[in-house]
N, C-alpha and C positions, 0 to 999 in steps of 0.2 A: 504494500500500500504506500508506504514512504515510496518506495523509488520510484512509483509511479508520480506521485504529487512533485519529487525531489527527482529528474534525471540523476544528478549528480553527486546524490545519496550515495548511489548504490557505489559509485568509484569511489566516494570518501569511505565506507565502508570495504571496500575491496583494500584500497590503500594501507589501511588502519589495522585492521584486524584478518586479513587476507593472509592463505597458506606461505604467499611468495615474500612474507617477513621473514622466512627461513633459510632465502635464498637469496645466495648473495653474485652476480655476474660481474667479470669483468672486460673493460673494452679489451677488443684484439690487438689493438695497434701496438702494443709492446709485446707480444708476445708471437712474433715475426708471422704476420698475418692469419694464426691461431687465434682462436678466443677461449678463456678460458671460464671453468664456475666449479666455485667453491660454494656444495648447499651443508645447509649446517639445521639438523633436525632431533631436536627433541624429545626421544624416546621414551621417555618417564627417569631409571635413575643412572640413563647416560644419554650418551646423543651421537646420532647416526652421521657421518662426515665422508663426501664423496665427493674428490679432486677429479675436476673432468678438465678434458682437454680437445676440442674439436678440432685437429687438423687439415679439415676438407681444404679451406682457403690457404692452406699455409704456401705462401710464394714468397718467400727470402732468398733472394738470388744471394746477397753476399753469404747463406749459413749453406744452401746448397757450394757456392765456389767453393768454402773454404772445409767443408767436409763437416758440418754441424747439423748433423740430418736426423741423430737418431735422440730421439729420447730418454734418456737413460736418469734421471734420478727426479722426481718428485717432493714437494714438502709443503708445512700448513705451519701456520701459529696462529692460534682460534679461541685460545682458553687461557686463563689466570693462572693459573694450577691445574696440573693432569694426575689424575691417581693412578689411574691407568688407559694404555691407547692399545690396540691390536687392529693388524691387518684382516678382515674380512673372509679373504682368501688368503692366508700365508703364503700358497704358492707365486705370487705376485711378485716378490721379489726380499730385501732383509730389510728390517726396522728398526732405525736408531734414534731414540730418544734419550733427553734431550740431545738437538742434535740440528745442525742448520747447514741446507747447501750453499755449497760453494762452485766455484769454478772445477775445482776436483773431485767435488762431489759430496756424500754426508759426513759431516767432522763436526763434533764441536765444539765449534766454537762460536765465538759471541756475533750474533744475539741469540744467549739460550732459550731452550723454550719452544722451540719447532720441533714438529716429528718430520720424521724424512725418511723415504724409502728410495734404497739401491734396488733399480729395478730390474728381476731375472732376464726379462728378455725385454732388451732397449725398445721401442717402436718407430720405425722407419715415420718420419715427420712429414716427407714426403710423399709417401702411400695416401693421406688423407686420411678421412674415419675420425672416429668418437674412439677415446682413451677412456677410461674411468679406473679409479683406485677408491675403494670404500674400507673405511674404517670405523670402530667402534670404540667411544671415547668417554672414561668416564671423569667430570671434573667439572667446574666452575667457567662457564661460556665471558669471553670479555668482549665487554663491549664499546673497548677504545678503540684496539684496531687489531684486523683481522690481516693476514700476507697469506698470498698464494704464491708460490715458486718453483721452477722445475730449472735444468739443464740439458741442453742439448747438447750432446759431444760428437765421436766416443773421444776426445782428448777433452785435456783443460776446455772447458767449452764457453757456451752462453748462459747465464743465467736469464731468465722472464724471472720478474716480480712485480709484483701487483699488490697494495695494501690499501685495506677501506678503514672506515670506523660503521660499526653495526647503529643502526639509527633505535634510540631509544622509543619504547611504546610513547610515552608523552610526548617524542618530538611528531607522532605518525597521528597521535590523536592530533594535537592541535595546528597540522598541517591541512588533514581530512574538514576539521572545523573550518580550516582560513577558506577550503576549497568550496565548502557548502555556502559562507561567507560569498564569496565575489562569484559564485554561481547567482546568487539571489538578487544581489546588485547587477549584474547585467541583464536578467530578465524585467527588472523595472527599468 
């Protein structure tokens, strides 16, 4: 009934309390014409964390010349504190926490606090496709700021990084408000 009276209801509702506050994308353009998404979900007394990587578009001619094609190491820092993290599928590749990539790969070193996986079988960057690593996280979600990061080798390679901050529920309610706001004023 609101959204009929209210178009614009139904988006400030979507906005606000919508499943896609779990998900968080990033633009491709840093990540040599990949896009990448870190969703981060809630499962009662942990939360479900799945690093994707869509390399359909990937067209980096400088990582194809210089031989930075494959895929080879993964990583996240999403949470305050970790009690504990596990890979989904172990067979995926090894898991080192705490632990953050680098141009060599997983070591850590600072900034602690990322999980990272050395992945078994690298993925050709260039074949294209949907990547996904899923893990199961238990621990305190932050919501200053979130990093998604991988390497492309097989040498010293590239790192892609990406870091957001998680938009607080009061910044989404009173966003949804402002949008219901200058919805109303533009119909008068």
């Amino acid at each position: 009934m609101l959204t009929r009276l209210f178009p614009g209801f139904a988006v400030a509702l979507a906005l606000t309390f919508g499943s896609a506050a779990n998900a968080y994308t990033f633009d491709g353009s840093s990540l040599h014409g990949a896009t990448g998404e870190l969703t981060i979900t809630d499962t009662g007394p942990d939360y479900s964390v799945v690093w994707s990587i869509d390399l359909t578009n990937f067209d980096d001619a400088d990582a194809v010349a210089t031989g930075h094609t494959l895929l080879t190491h993964v990583a996240f820092k999403a949470f305050t504190s970790i009690s504990s993290v596990e890979l989904d599928d172990p067979t995926v590749g090894n898991l080192a926490f705490p632990s953050n990539v680098s141009n060599a790969g997983c070591a850590a070193s600072s900034p602690a606090g990322f999980v990272c996986v050395t992945l078994a079988s690298p993925v050709l960057a260039t074949a294209g496709g949907t990547y996904d690593v899923s893990f199961t996280v238990v621990g305190v979600l932050n919501e200053e700021e979130v990093s998604y990061r991988g390497k492309f080798g097989p040498r010293n390679g590239w790192v892609i990084s990406e870091s957001f901050v998680i938009p607080e529920p009061s910044a989404a309610l009173i966003f949804g408000a402002g949008l219901l706001l200058v919805r109303t004023r533009i119909r008068r």
